[in-house]
Each structure stands twice: as C-alpha cells, then as structure tokens.
C-alpha positions in Angstrom: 14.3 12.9 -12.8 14.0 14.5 -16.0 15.3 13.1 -19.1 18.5 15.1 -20.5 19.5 13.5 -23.5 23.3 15.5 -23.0 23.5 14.0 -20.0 22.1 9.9 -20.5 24.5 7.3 -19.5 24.2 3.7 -19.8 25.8 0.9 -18.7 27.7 1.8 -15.7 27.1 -0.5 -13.3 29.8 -3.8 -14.6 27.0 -5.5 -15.6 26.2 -6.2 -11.9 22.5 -6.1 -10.3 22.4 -4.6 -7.2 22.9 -7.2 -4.5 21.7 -7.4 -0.8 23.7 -6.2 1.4 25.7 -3.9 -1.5 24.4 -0.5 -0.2 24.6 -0.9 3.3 27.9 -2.6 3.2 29.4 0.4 1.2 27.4 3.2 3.1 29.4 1.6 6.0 32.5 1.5 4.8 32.6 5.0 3.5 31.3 6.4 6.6 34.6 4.5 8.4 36.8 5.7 5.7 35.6 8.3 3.0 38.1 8.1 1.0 37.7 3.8 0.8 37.0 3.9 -2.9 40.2 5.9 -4.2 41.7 2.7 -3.0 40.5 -0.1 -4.8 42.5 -2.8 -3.5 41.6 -1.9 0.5 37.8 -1.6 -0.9 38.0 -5.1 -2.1 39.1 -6.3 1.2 37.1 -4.5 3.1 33.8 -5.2 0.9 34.8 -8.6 0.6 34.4 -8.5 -3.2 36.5 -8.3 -6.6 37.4 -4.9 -8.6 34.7 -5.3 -10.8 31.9 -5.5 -7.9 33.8 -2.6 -5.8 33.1 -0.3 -9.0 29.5 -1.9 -9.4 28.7 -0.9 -5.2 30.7 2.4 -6.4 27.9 2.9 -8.8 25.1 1.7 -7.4 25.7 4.3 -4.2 25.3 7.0 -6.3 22.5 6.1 -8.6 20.2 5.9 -5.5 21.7 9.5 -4.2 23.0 7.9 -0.8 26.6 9.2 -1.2 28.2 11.8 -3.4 31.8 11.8 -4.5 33.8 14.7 -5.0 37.9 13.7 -5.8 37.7 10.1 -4.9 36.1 10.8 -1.1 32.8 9.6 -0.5 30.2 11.8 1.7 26.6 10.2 2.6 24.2 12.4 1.5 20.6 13.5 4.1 19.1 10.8 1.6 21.5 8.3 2.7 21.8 9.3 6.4 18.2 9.5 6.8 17.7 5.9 4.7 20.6 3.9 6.1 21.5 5.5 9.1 20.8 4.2 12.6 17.4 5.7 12.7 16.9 4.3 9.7 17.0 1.3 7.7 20.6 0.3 7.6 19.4 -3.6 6.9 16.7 -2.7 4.3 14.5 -5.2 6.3 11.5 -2.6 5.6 9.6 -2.9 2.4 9.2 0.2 2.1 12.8 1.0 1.7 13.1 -1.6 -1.1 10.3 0.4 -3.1 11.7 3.9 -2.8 15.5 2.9 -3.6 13.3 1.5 -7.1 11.9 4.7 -7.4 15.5 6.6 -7.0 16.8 4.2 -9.2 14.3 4.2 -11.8 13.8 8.2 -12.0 17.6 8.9 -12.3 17.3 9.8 -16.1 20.6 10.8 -16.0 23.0 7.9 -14.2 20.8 5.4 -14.8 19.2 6.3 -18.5 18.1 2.4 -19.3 16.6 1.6 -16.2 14.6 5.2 -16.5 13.6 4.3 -20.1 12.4 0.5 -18.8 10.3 1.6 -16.3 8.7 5.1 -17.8 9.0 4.7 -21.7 8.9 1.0 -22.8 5.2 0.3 -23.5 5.0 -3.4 -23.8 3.6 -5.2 -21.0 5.0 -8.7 -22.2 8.4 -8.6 -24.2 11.3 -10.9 -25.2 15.1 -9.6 -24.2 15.5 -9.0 -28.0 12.4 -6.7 -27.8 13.8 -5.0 -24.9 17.1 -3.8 -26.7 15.6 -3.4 -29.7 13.3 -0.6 -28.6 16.4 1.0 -26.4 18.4 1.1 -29.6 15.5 2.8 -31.2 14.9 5.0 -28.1 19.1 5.8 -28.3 19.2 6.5 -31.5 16.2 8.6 -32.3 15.5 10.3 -28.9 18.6 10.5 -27.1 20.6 11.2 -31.2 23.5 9.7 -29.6 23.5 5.7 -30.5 25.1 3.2 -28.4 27.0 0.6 -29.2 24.5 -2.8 -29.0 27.2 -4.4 -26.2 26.3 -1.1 -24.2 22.6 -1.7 -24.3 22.5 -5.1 -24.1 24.5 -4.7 -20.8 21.9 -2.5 -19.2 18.8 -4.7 -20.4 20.4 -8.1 -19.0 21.3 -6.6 -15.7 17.8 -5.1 -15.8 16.4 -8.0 -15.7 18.7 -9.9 -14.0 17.7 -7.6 -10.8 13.9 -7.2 -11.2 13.3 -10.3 -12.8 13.5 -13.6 -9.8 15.5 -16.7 -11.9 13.8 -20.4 -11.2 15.9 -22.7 -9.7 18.6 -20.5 -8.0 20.0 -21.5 -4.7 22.6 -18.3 -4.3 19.8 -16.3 -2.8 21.9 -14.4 -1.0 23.2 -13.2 -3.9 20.4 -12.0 -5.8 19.1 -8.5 -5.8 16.4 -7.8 -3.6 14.5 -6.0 -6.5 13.1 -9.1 -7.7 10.2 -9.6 -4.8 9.0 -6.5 -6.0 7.4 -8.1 -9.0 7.7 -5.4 -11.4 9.2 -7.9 -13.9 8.7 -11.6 -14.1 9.3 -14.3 -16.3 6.7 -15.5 -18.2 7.3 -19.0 -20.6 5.4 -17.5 -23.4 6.8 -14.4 -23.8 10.0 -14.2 -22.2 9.2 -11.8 -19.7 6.0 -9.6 -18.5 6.0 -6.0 -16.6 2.3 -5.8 -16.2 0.4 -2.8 -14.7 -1.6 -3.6 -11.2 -3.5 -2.3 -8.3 -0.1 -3.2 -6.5 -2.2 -3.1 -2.8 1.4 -3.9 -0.9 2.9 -0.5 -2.4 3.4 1.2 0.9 1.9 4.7 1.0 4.8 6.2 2.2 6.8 5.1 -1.3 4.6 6.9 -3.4 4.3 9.9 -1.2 7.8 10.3 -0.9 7.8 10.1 -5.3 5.5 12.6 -5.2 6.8 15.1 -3.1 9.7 14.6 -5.4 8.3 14.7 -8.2 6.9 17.9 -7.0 10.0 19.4 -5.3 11.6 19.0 -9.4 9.3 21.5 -10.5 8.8 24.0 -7.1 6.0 26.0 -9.5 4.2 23.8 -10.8 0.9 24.1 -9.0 -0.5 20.9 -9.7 0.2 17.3 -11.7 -2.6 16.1 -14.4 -3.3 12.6 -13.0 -2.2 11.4 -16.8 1.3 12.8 -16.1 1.7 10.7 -12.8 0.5 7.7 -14.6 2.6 8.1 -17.8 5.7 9.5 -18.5 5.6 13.7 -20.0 8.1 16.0 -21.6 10.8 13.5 -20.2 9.4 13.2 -16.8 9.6 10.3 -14.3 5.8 9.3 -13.3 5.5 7.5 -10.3 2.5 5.8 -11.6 5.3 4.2 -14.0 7.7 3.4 -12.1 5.5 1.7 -9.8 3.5 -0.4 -12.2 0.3 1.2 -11.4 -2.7 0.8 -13.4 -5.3 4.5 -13.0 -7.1 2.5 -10.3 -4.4 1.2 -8.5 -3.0 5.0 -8.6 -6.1 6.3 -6.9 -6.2 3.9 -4.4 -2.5 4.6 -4.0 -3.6 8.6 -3.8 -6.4 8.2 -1.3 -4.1 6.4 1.3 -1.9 9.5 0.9 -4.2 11.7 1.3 -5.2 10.2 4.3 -1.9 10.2 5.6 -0.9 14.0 4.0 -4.1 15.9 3.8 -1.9 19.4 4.8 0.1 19.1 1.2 -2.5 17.7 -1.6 -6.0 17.8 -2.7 -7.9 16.1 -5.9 -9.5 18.4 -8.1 -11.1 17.9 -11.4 -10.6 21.1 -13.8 -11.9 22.2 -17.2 -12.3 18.0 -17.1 -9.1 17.1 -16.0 -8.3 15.2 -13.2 -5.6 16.8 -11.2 -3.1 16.4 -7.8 -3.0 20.0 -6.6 -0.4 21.1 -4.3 -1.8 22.3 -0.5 0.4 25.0 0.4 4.1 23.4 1.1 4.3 19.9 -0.2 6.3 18.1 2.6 9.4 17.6 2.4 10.5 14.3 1.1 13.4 13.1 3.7 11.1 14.3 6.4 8.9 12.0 5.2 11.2 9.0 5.4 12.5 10.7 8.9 9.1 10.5 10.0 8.1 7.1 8.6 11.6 5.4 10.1 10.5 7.3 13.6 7.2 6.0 13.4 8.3 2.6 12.6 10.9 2.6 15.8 7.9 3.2 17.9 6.1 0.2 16.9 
C-alpha cells in the first residue's frame, strides 16, 4: 500500500488484463488442487487457457491478495475465502466486489507498481498512451532510481488501459475485463483517453469503507487521516480518494454514507483548520466488513 521503491515491479502480468471469470476460475482450481500451478501444462487444461494466460491468472491471484504461494502451492488467503468463497461472491456479480478488487489492485505499490502510479500519481485527467509512458519513465527513473526498459512500461500502460478502458466495436465481451464498466478510464477522440475525477454516486459505501479501514489498519497509530491525504496520494501512500476517482465532494458524500453505516469507528473533525477522518476507538476490521456486507446481501 505504500510505495517501496526496492520493492516496485512492473510488468508481470503477460501483458494480459484481467478477464471475467480469471479469478474465480483459478481460486477454484487451486482450492481442488493447491499445487495446480507448479504444473503448468494440467493448469492449462484445467483453466482452459494457453501458458501465457495460466501465468497472467497466476499473477493476477496474487496482486488482489486472494491466494498466496509458498513453493509452487497455492493457499487462498481470509481475503480470498471471505471474497470468493461460498458466502461470498464467487461470480463477482456484485458491484461492489468489482470496486474493491480495483482498490487491491490499484494500492499494491509493490506487485503492481504501474497500476499504483496510474491511479495515485499520474495527474493528467486527459492523456495520450505516449503521455502515459512518458510520465512512468520519468516516475521510474527519477522516483523509483531504477529505470525500466521502455518495452517494460509500455507493457503495463497498454494492459492498463486495455482493462479499464471499454474498446468500441468489440463483440468478445466475454473476454474483456470487467474493470472497464467502472469508468475510471475512457476513451475520449480528442485526447486519446480521459480519467476524470467525479462524485462517482454508484461507488458502493462498503468499497470505500473497506479502503479505509485499510488504509488505516497500514498505519495501526496513526490517529487520524487529513482529508488531503485520502484524496491525494502522501509520502507514497495509496489514497482511496485516488484510486476511486473522487473529486473532495464526491469524497464527502462518499464519507457521510460511511459514517452512517460505521459511526462506532470514525468521526470528522476539523483541527488547527484541517479537515480530518479520526479513528473511533477500533476501526473495524476490513474482511469483517466484506463478511458482513456478503451476509447482508444473502439476506436480501
């Protein structure tokens, strides 16, 4: 969540956008057989893909924190149990589930270092591909002081916006990543593309709550957040208000349907002039949150 510049990788994923059906295909198949992706070959049969996409699902399954690996065997994590288990959203037919796996994406400063610097560094709100990778160069090679090589980059940037951004005219929906209804990124003729700040009213409340709480859980001390700091990127840090496209009204509007839902773990306080989220006691727990969200949703 914060950014490590010893740690930043890019371009991991084959040059593949995450594709319906990837995650929950592979959570499956590892919980059947943990050891599914030490074997290539019987994870392309069983996945129904090529080598290149079995190391893209490989990927994307850890990015989002669903499964760790430790020697080739796969183990779901509470994250992915609680997210894609049976009591949760194993068919990610809730929105809400599409949101917060673009939060875990988009806040993994370490697997995911482009997708981290799209969404919480890059500034412009309209932008041209060439734009986009010349700013991660600059961002590589004067932040991180670790260039990458331009085939690296551009890799991360096309499948960037191959995922977020919906392409005119295709008719392999099935295909395409479900990222793009979000409408973080869009395609706009005049500029190439456009990743515009908004009031976003069909964020659900329980996406940025669950951001929050872990946002807050990654520094356990911190009393409170300056409301700049969850709109913009600090020191390094993911900002939900970032990541989510917010604009400062959207964010509050965003806060106050929280709070509603939370009042036990935060409270708005302005102090010495600054606008701040203050921590009430314990800050709930984020899986609980999703637990609680998926249980509520069953009952409906």
């Amino acid at each position: 969540m914060k950014l490590n510049r010893a740690k930043a990788t890019f371009g991991r994923h084959e040059t593949f956008p995450l594709r319906y059906g990837w995650l929950p295909k592979g959570f499956e198949a590892l919980a059947d057989d943990p050891e599914i992706f030490a074997r290539p070959e019987d994870a392309m049969i069983r996945l129904g893909v090529g080598r290149n996409m079995v190391n893209a699902i490989h990927y994307w399954l850890q990015v989002t924190g669903l499964v760790t690996f430790d020697g080739g065997r796969g183990k779901p994590t509470r994250l992915g149990t609680t997210l894609l288990g049976t009591r949760g959203d194993p068919y990610l037919e809730d929105d809400a589930t599409l949101w917060i796996l673009h939060w875990l994406i988009a806040s993994n400063a370490e697997s995911a270092t482009g997708f981290f610097w799209f969404f919480n560094r890059f500034p412009m709100p309209r932008f041209r591909d060439s734009e986009a990778l010349r700013a991660i160069g600059e961002f590589s090679e004067q932040e991180l002081k670790a260039p990458r090589s331009a085939s690296t980059l551009k890799s991360d940037i096309s499948t960037l916006l191959r995922m977020y951004a919906a392409e005119a005219g295709r008719t392999d929906e099935h295909l395409d990543s479900p990222f793009a209804q979000l409408g973080l990124v869009e395609s706009d003729p005049d500029a190439g593309y456009r990743s515009l700040r908004g009031a976003r009213p069909s964020l659900p409340p329980v996406a940025l709550q669950f951001a929050l709480a872990q946002r807050f859980a990654a520094q356990p001390q911190q009393p409170a957040l300056p409301i700049r700091v969850v709109l913009y990127s600090d020191e390094g840090w993911a900002a939900p208000g970032a990541v989510f496209r917010l604009t400062e009204d959207g964010l509050m509007t965003g806060l106050a349907r929280v709070l509603e839902q939370d009042p036990r773990s935060y409270e708005l306080r302005d102090t010495a002039g600054v606008h701040q989220l203050y921590r009430r006691g314990e800050v709930s727990d984020p899986i609980d949150i999703l637990a609680q969200h998926y249980r509520g949703r069953a009952a409906a």
